[in-house]
N, C-alpha and C positions, 0 to 999 in steps of 0.2 A: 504494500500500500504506500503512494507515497503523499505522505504528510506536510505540509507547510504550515507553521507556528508564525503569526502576527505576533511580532517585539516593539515593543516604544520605549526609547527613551525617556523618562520624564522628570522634573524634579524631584529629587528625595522629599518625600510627604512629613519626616520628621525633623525638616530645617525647614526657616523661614523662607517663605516665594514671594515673587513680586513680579510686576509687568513691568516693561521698558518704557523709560516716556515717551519714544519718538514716536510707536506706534500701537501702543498697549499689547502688544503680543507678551506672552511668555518668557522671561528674562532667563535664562538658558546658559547665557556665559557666567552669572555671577552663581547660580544655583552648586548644589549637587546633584548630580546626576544617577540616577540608577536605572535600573529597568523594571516596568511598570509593572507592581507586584502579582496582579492577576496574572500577566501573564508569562511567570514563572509556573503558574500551576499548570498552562497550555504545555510549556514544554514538559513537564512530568508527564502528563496525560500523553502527548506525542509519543515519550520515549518508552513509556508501558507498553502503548500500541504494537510500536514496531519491535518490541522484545517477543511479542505475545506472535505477532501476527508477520512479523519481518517490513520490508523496503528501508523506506528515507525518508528521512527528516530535513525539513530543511528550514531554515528562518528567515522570515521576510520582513526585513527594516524599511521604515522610509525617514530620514532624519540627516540632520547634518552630519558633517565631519566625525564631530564628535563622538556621535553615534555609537561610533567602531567600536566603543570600548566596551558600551551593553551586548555588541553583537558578539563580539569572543566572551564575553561572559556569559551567555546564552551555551555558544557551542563549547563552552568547556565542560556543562553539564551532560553534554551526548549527542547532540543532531550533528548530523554530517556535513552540512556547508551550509551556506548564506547568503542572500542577496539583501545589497543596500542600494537602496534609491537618493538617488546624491543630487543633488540640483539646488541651485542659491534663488533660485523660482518659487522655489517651494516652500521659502519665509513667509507664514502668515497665512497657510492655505488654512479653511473650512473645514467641516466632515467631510460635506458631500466632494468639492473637491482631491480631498485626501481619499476617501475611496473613490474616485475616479483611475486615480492613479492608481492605487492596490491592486485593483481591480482588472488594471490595464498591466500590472507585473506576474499576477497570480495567473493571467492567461497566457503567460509565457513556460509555466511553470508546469501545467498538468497537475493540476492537484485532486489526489480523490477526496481531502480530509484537509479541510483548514480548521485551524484551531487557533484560539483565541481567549484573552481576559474578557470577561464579560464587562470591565468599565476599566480605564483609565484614572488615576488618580490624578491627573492631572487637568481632566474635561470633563468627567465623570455625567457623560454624554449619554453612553450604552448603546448608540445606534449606528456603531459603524458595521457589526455579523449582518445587521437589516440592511444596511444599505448594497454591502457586497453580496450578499448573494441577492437583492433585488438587480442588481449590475451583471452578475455571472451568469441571472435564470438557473438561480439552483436553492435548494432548501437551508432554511435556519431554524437551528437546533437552539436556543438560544437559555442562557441560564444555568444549565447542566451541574448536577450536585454530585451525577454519578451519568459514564458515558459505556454502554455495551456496544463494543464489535463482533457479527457475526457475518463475516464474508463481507456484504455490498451493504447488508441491513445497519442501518446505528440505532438504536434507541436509547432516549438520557432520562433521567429523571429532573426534571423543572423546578427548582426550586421557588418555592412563594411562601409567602407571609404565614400560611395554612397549613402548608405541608409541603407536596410537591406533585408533579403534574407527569403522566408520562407522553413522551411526544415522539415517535419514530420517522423517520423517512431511509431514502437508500444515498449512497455516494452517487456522481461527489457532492457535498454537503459544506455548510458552514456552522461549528458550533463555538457555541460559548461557555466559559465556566467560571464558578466560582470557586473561593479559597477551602470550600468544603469538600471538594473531590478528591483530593489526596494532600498528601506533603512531598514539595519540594525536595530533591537531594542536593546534595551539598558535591560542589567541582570539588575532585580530587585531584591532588599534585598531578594524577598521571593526565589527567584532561584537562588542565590547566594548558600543559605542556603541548598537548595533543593542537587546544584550538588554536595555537600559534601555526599549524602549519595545515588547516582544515580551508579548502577556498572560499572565499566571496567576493561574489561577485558584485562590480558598481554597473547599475544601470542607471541613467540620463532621463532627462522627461523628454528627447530627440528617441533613444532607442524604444521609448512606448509611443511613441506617437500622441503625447499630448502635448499641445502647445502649452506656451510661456503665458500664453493674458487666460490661459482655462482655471490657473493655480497662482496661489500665492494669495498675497494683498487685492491683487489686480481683479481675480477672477472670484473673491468670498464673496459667498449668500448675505455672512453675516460677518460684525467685528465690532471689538469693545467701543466705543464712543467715548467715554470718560471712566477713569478709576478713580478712590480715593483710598488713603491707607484708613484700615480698619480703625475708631478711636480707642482712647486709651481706657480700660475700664474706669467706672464710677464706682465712689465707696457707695455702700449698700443704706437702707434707709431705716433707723434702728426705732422701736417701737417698746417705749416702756409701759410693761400689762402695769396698769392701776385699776383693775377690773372690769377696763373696758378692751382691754389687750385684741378679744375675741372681735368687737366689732371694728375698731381700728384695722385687723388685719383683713376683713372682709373691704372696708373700703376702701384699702390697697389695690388689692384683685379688682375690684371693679372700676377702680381707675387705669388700671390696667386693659381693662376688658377681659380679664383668664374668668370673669364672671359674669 
């Protein structure tokens, strides 16, 4: 089977982020960077697969420069190569443009099984498995707490609020998952080693065939218009009970509206 794993770059969730002033996008150079934690659990889930079932794994970046560093730390867990999508176009693009592009790389790739975070920490969006396989004309599995392979069949289990949902269709397919599917394994020295010399490949938005004004700043649906930093918390509002403690705090909430 061969398997293609969606990877993002994106600020470490557990240091402060911020937008750039020039153009409100994502500030990236001053950030830490990791790789976006869902979809570590995509590459677990790839790498069971193809243990279970055999082919290749392969990881599909779209990101700057930078990039590279999530993508060898990807394959030093186990997928076999890589492709990154490299293009200074590509500052500032959208969903729907960003999967335009995916979209436009994953059909270079033959994929029976894309696999994927079900959100982003960084855009915490969740509609890019919908947008790509509305783009491929293939099914979305999306959610996924638990993912069975039988031959061409996939069926997951859907996580929700309630419980969880079952949903099947056949490859090639697009799913998504959450952090409840398994656990992560940890690169070991030897695939450390290994994803120094594993290939990836850079593809252009010339080798997909999408122009320059379809992505970026030029070609988004949507884009920040103004930020502000978050303000500094307030001390809190102290209420001395003299026996009316009870109604005071009522009038709180109601001036609040939580009543």
């Amino acid at each position: 089977m061969n398997i293609v794993v969606l990877v993002k770059q994106v600020p470490d969730s557990s240091a402060e982020r911020s937008l750039r002033a020039d153009d409100n996008t994502v500030d990236r150079g001053s950030a830490s960077n990791v790789i976006n934690e869902m979809d570590e659990y995509a590459i677990e889930e790839a790498l069971r697969i193809q243990e279970a079932h055999g082919g290749e794994v392969t990881i599909l970046t779209m990101g700057p420069a930078s990039a590279s560093e999530s993508i060898r730390k990807a394959l030093s867990m186990g997928p076999d190569r890589a492709v990154h999508v490299l293009d200074d176009a590509l500052h500032g693009s959208c969903a729907l443009s960003t999967s335009k592009v995916l979209a436009a790389a994953l059909g270079t790739l033959s994929a029976d099984l894309v696999l994927c975070g079900a959100e982003s920490t960084d855009g915490r969006v969740q509609v890019m498995p919908h947008m790509l396989a509305e783009r491929m004309g293939v099914a979305a599995l999306t959610g996924a707490r638990k993912l069975t392979v039988e031959g061409t069949a996939l069926t997951i289990e859907r996580q929700t609020d309630e419980g969880y949902e079952v949903v099947a269709a056949t490859t090639p397919a697009i799913v998504s998952v959450w952090d409840t599917i398994n656990e992560p394994r940890y690169p070991s020295f030897k695939g450390i080693m290994a994803a120094k010399k594993k290939p990836v490949q850079t593809l252009s938005l010339a080798d997909l065939g999408v122009a320059a004004s379809e992505v970026g700043a030029e070609g988004a649906s949507s884009a920040v218009v103004e930020q502000h930093k978050r303000p500094p918390r307030a001390g809190g509002q102290k209420i001395n009970d003299e026996g009316d403690g009870g109604a005071k705090l009522v009038e709180f909430l109601a001036s609040e509206k939580f009543v």
